[in-house]
N, C-alpha and C positions, 0 to 999 in steps of 0.2 A: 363531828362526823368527817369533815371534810379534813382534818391534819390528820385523824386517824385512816383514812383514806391514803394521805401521802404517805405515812409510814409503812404501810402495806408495801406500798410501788415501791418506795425505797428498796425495803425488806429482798422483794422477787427481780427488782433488778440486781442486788446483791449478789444473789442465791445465783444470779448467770453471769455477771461479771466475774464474780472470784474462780469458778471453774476453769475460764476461758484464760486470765491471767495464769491461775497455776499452768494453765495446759500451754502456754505459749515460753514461761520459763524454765519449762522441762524440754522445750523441742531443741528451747534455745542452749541450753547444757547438752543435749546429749550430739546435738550439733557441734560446740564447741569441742569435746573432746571426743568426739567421731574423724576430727583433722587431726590427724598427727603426726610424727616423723618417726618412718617405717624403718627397721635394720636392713641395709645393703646386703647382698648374698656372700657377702667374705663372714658377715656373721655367722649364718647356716656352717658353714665350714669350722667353725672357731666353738661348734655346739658337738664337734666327733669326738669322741671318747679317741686317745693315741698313749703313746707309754709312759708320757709325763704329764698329763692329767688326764683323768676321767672323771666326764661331763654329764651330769645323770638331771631330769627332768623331776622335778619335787612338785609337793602339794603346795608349796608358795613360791617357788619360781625354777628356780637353778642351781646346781650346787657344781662349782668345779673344785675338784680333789686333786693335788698336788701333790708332791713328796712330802710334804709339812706336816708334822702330827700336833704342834703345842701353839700355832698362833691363827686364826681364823679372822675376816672379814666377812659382815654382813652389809653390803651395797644397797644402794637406793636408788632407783634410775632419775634422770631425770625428766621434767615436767613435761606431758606428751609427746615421752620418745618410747617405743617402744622397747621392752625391754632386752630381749636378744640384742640391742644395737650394740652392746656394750661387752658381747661375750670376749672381742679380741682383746680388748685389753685387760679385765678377769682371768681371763684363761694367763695373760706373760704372768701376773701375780701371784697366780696356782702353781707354775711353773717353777716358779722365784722359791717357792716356799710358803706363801701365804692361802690356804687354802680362802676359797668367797663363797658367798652363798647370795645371790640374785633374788632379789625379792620382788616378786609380780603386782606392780598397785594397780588397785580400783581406779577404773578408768583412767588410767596411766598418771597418777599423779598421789604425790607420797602424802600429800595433806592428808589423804582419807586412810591412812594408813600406818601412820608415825610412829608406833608402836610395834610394825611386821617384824621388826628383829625380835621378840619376844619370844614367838614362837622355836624361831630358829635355836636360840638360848639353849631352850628348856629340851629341846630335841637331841641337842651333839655333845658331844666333850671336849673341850680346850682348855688349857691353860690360860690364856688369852685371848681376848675377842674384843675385836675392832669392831666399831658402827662407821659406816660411811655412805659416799653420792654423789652425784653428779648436779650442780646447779640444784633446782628445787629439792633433786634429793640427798643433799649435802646437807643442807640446811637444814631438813628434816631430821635427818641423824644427827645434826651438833645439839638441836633441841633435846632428843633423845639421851644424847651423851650428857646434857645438864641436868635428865632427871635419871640417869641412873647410874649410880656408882661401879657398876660389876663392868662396865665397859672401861678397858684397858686405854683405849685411843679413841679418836676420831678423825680420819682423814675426809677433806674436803677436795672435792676438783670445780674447780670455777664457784666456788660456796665460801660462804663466811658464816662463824657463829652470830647469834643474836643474843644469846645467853651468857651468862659464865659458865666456863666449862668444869669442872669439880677437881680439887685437888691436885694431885701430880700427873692427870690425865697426860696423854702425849697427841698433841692435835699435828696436823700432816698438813699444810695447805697449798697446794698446786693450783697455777692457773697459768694462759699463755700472753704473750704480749701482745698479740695481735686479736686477742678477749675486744669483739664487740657489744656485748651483753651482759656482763658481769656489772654490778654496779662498785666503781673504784672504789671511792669514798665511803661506801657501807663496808667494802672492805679493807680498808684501814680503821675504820671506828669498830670492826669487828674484832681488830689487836687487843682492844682491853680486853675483853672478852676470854682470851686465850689463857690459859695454864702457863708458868715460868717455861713446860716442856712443852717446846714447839717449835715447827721446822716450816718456814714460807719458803718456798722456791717458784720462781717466774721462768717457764720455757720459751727461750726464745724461738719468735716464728710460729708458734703454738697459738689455737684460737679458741670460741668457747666450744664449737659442736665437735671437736676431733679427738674428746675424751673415748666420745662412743662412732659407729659406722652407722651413719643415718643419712647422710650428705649436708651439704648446706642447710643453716638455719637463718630466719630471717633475721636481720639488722645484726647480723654477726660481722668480723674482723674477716681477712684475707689473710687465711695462713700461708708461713714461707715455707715449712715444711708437712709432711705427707701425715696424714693419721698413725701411720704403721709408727714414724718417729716419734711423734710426738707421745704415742703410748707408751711406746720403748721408755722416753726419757723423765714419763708418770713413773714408769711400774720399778723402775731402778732408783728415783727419787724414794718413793713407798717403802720398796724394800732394804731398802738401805737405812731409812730411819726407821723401821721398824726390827727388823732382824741386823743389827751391827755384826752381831758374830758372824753370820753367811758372809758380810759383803767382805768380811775381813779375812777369810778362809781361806786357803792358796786352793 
C-alpha cells in the first residue's frame, strides 16, 4: 500500500513539474529571440522601389529586381538580425546584376528554415541561382548547397561550409579583418570542404556586423571602414565572381 502510495505522489508531482518546465523553456525561447538586432533606417530607404531595382514585399521576405534576367540570389539573413537590415547591401547586388530574394526566417534564425530557398526555386525562372548568408545564414545555405544540386553557387559572408560542397559548384566567401565573431579556424577547416571553384577574399577594415545595417553586435571587431564600404567591396567581390562578363564589359 504504502509504495503504491509513493508512486501515486510521484505520478501528480510529475503531471505538475513537467508543465511548469515546458512553460519556463518556452518563455525562455521566446525571450531569447524576442532580443534581436533591429535594421537602422538607411535600410527603410534601401526597401524603395527607384529605376535600377524594384523592391517588392513577398510571401517569404523580399525580392529586389535588377537589370539581371539569367542569375539570381537567394539570401539568408543572419542569426537574430532582422531581416530588412541587409536590404543595402542586396539592393548594390540587384544593381550589379544579380537579382536576390530575401528570405524572412522563423523567429529570425535560418535553422528553422534551411530549406526557404525551395520555395523561391519553384516560383521564378533563372538560368542560375545562388543560395547564400550572412553568418548563421551562410552556413545554412552552404548546408543547402550540399544537399542540392540545382544550385549554381554558394556565396558566404562571415560563414563557412560544414559540408562538402557538390561538384563544380562556385562558393564566394567574404569576411572582414577586423571579423570578431567569426570563428578563424572553422574557417580554414571549412577549405576542405570547398569545390576546386572558389573565390576567399578578406576586406580590409571590414567586421562581422557591416554585412547588414543593424549597428554594433556584441563581441564583434572595430571596423576601419564604414558599412556603405564595406558593402561596396562585398557586392563587387560577388559580382565579379559571379558575372565575369559584366565586370569585363567596357
Amino acid at each position: 500500500m504504502a509504495s503504491s502510495k509513493k508512486n501515486r505522489t510521484g505520478k501528480n508531482k510529475l503531471r505538475i513539474i513537467l508543465p511548469v518546465i515546458l512553460f519556463l523553456a518556452a518563455a525562455a525561447f521566446f525571450l531569447y529571440t524576442g532580443i534581436y538586432y533591429r535594421a537602422d533606417p538607411s535600410s527603410a530607404q534601401a526597401l524603395v522601389s527607384n529605376e535600377a531595382a524594384a523592391v517588392t514585399e513577398t510571401g517569404f521576405g523580399w525580392f529586389f529586381d535588377g537589370p539581371g534576367t539569367e542569375d539570381a540570389l537567394v539570401f539568408y539573413p543572419g542569426g537574430k538580425v532582422e531581416e530588412t537590415a541587409y536590404a543595402p547591401f542586396l539592393r548594390l547586388l540587384a544593381e550589379g546584376g544579380l537579382d536576390v530574394f530575401l528570405v524572412r526566417m522563423p523567429f529570425r534564425l535560418a535553422v528553422f528554415n534551411a530549406n526557404g530557398a525551395d520555395g523561391v526555386l519553384s516560383s521564378y525562372d533563372y538560368d542560375r541561382w545562388y543560395v547564400g548568408g550572412h553568418s548563421l545564414g551562410g552556413a545554412m545555405a552552404a548546408i543547402y548547397a550540399s544537399r542540392h544540386e540545382n544550385a549554381a553557387g554558394v556565396i558566404l559572408c562571415a560563414a563557412y561550409p560544414t559540408k562538402p560542397l557538390a561538384g563544380d559548384i562556385l562558393e564566394v566567401t567574404v569576411y572582414g579583418s577586423e571579423d570578431g565573431i567569426v570563428n578563424r579556424s572553422r574557417l580554414v577547416e571549412g577549405r576542405k570542404y570547398s569545390p576546386g571553384n572558389s573565390v576567399e577574399e578578406e576586406i580590409p577594415g571590414g567586421n562581422h556586423a557591416q554585412f547588414g545595417n543593424y549597428g554594433v553586435q556584441s563581441g564583434d571587431g572595430k571596423a576601419a571602414i564604414s558599412a556603405e564600404q564595406q558593402q561596396e567591396q562585398a557586392a563587387e567581390i560577388i559580382l565579379r565572381s559571379i558575372l565575369p562578363s559584366d565586370a569585363d564589359s567596357p
